[in-house]
Legacy VTK file of the C-alpha trace (Angstrom):
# vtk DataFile Version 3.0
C-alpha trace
ASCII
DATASET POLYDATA
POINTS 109 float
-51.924 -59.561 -51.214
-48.923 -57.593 -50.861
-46.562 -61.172 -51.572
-47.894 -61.852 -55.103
-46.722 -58.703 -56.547
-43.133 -59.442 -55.343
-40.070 -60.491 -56.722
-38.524 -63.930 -56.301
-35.280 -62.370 -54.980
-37.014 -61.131 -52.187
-35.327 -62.798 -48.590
-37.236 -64.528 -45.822
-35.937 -61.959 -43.708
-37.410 -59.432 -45.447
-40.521 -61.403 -45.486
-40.806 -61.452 -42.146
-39.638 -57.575 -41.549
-42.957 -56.841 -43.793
-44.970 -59.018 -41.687
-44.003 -56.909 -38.865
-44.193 -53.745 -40.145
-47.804 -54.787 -41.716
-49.193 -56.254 -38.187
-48.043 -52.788 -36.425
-49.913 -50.717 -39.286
-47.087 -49.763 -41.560
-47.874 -50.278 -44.959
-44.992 -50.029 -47.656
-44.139 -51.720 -51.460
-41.968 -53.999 -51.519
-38.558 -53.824 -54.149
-39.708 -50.205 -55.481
-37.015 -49.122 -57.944
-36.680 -45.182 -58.103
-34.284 -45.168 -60.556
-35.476 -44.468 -64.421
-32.004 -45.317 -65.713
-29.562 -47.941 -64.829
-25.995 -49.531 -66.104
-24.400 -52.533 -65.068
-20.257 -52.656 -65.194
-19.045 -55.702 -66.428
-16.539 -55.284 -63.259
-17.368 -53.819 -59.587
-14.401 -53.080 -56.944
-16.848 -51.872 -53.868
-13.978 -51.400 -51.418
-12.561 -48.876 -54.091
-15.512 -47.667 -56.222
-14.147 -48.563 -59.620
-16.411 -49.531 -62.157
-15.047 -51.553 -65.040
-16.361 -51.660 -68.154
-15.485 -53.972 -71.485
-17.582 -52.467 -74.376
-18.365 -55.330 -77.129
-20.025 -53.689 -80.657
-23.488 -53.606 -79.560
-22.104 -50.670 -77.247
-20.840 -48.697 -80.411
-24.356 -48.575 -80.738
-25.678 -46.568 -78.077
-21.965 -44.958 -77.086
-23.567 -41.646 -76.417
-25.996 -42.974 -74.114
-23.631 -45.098 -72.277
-20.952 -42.262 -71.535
-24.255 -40.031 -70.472
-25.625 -43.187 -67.994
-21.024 -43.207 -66.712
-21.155 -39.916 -66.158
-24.674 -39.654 -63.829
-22.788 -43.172 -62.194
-19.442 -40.834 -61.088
-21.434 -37.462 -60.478
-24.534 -39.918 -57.965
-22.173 -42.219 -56.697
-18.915 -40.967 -57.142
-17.503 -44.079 -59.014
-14.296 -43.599 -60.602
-14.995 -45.395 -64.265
-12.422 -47.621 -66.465
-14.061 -48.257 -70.039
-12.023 -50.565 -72.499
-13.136 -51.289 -76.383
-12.718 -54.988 -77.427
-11.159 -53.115 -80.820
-8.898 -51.108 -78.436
-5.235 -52.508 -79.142
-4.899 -53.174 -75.059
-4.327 -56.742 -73.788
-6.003 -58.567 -70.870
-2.708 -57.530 -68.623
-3.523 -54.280 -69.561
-6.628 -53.552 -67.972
-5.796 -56.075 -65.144
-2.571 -53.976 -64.598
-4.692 -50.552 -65.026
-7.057 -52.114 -62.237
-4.353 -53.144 -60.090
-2.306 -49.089 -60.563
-5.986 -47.709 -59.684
-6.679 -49.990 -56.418
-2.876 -49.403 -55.584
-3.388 -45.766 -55.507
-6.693 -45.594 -53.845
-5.332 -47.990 -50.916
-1.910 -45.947 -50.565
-3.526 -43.124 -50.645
LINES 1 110
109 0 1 2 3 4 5 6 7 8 9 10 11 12 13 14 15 16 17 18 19 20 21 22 23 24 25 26 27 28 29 30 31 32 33 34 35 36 37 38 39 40 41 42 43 44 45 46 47 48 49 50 51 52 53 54 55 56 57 58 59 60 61 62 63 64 65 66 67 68 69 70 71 72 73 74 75 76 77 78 79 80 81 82 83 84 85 86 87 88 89 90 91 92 93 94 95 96 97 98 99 100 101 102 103 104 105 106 107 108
């Protein structure tokens, strides 16, 4: 059945939406991800849209990957990105202060 193929972080609401949609005839999946590629920011701000990232070594790595997965994250979503290297000669009251100039000017604006 339909609740063996899905995913622990499924709700009991949602659980019980499915039941109801299944009992009227409406069959779906459950959890389908669309998208092929994904990135996670180390920092979200959802009532300004800034993604925050902190890029160890491992990201050196893959760096042209990662500013191609940023880039589809401001052109599908519109996210305004903040990327930091640990080698990068900023402090941590940098990029808190950088955060806090950003939000300023998004909520003044």
């Amino acid at each position: 059945m339909w609740r063996e193929r899905m995913n622990v972080s499924v709700s009991n609401a949602e659980l019980k939406v499915q039941d109801m949609l299944n009992l009227v005839g409406f069959y779906s999946e459950s959890q389908r991800t669309f998208c092929l590629l994904h990135t996670k920011p180390d920092f979200y701000f959802h009532d300004v849209n800034l993604a925050v990232y902190l890029d160890g070594e491992q990201v050196h790595k893959h760096s042209e990957r990662d500013e191609e997965l940023r880039r589809l994250l401001k052109k599908r979503h519109g996210c305004k990105i903040l990327a930091y290297s640990y080698k990068a000669p900023l402090t941590m009251e940098d990029i808190i202060d950088n955060v806090k100039g950003y939000r300023r000017n998004q909520n003044n604006g």
